[in-house]
N, C-alpha and C positions, 0 to 999 in steps of 0.2 A: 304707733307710727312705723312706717316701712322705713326697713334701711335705704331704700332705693334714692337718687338723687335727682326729682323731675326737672326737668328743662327742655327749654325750644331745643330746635337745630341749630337756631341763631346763636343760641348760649354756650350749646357743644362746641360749637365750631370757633368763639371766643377764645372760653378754655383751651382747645386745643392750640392754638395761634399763640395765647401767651406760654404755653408752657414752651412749646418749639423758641420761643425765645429764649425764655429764660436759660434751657437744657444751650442752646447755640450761641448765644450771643451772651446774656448775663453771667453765666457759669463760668466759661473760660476767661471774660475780661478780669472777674472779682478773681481768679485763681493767677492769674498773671500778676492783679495788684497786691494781693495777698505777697509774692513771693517777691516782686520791686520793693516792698515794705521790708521785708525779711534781710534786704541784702543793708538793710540800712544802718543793721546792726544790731543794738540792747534793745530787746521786743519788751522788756518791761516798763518802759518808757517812750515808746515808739507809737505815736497817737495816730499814724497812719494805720498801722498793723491789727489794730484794735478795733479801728474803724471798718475796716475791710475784714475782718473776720466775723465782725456783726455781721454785717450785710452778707454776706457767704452762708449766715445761718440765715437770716430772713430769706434768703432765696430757697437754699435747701427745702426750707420748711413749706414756704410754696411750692414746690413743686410737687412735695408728698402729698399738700394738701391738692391740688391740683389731681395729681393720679390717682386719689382716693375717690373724686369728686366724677371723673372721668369712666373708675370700672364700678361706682356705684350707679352712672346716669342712667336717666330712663326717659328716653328723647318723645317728646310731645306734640303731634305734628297738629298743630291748630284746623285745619284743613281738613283733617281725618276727623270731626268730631262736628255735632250736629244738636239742633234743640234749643232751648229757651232757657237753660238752666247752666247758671253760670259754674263754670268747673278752671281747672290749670290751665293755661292758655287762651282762654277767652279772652276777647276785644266787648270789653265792658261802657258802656255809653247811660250816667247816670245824669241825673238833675236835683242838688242843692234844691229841696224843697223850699227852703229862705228866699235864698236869692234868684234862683229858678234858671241860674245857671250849667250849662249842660260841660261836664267834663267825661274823655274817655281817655281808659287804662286797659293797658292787655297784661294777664295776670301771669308772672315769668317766675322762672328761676332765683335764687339768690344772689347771684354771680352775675344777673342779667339787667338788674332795676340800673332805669335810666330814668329820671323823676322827669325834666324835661320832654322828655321823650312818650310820656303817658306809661312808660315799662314800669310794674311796681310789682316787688314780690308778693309771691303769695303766704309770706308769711308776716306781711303788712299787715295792721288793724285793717286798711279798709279794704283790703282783697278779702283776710278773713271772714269779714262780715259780707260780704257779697257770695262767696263760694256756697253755694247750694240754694239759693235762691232763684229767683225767675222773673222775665220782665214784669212789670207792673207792682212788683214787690216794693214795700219801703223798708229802708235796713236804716239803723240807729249807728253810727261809728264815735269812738271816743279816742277822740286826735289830741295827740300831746300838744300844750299851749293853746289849743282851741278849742277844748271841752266835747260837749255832744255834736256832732251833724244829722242828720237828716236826708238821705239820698233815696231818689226812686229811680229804678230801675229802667232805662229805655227801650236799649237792646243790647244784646248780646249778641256778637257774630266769632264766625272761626275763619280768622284770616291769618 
């Protein structure tokens, strides 16, 4: 597997939005509350202080994870890509051969799955099983709490 970190533009430009937060707005409030904690006195019993120094590392650590994620990305322009054979990014249009109901997913980033939304990464069971296949194809998925499906393949677009 490549180091590299695929994603839309849509997912990029996420990423990028929460870290300008965090780095602008999260960083220096938790570093102000950090330091109104401090004035409060005994920090070995000060549940503010403690509080606020967690959170000071949950952000830190987002954000490294964030700028790691950002000079690993490898932006994915769905638009730029063509064919019947479903890959990263594709807008995937399957049918529950059971119920013969038709659901679509466009296959995204990790950072980017929005389940309502049809966004499901591709490192999902059912993107997995759909990635290198082609319309007309039936792919077998094995979904936690709902055992085997059965999905045939519609279409595939790059939108």
């Amino acid at each position: 597997m490549s180091d590299r970190e695929p994603m839309t533009r849509r997912g990029y430009d996420l990423l990028k939005k929460e870290l300008k937060q965090l780095r602008s707005v999260e960083r220096p409030a938790i570093t102000a509350a950090i330091e109104e904690a401090r004035a409060h006195g005994d920090l070995s019993e000060n549940a503010e202080y403690h509080a606020a120094k967690e959170k000071q590392s949950f952000i830190e650590g987002r954000i490294a994870e964030i700028d790691s994620k950002l000079a690993l990305a490898e932006i994915i322009d769905p638009t730029t890509l063509s064919g019947d054979k479903v890959v990263f990014a594709a807008t995937v249009t399957v049918m529950d051969t059971d119920s013969e109901e038709e659901a679509t997913y466009q296959i995204v980033g990790t950072d980017e799955v929005d389940a309502k939304a049809g966004l499901i990464s591709f490192t999902a069971p059912v993107a997995r099983a759909l990635i290198g296949k082609s319309v007309g194809d039936l792919v077998t998925v094995r979904l936690p709490r709902k055992g085997e499906k059965e999905y045939e393949i519609v279409r595939v677009e790059f939108v």
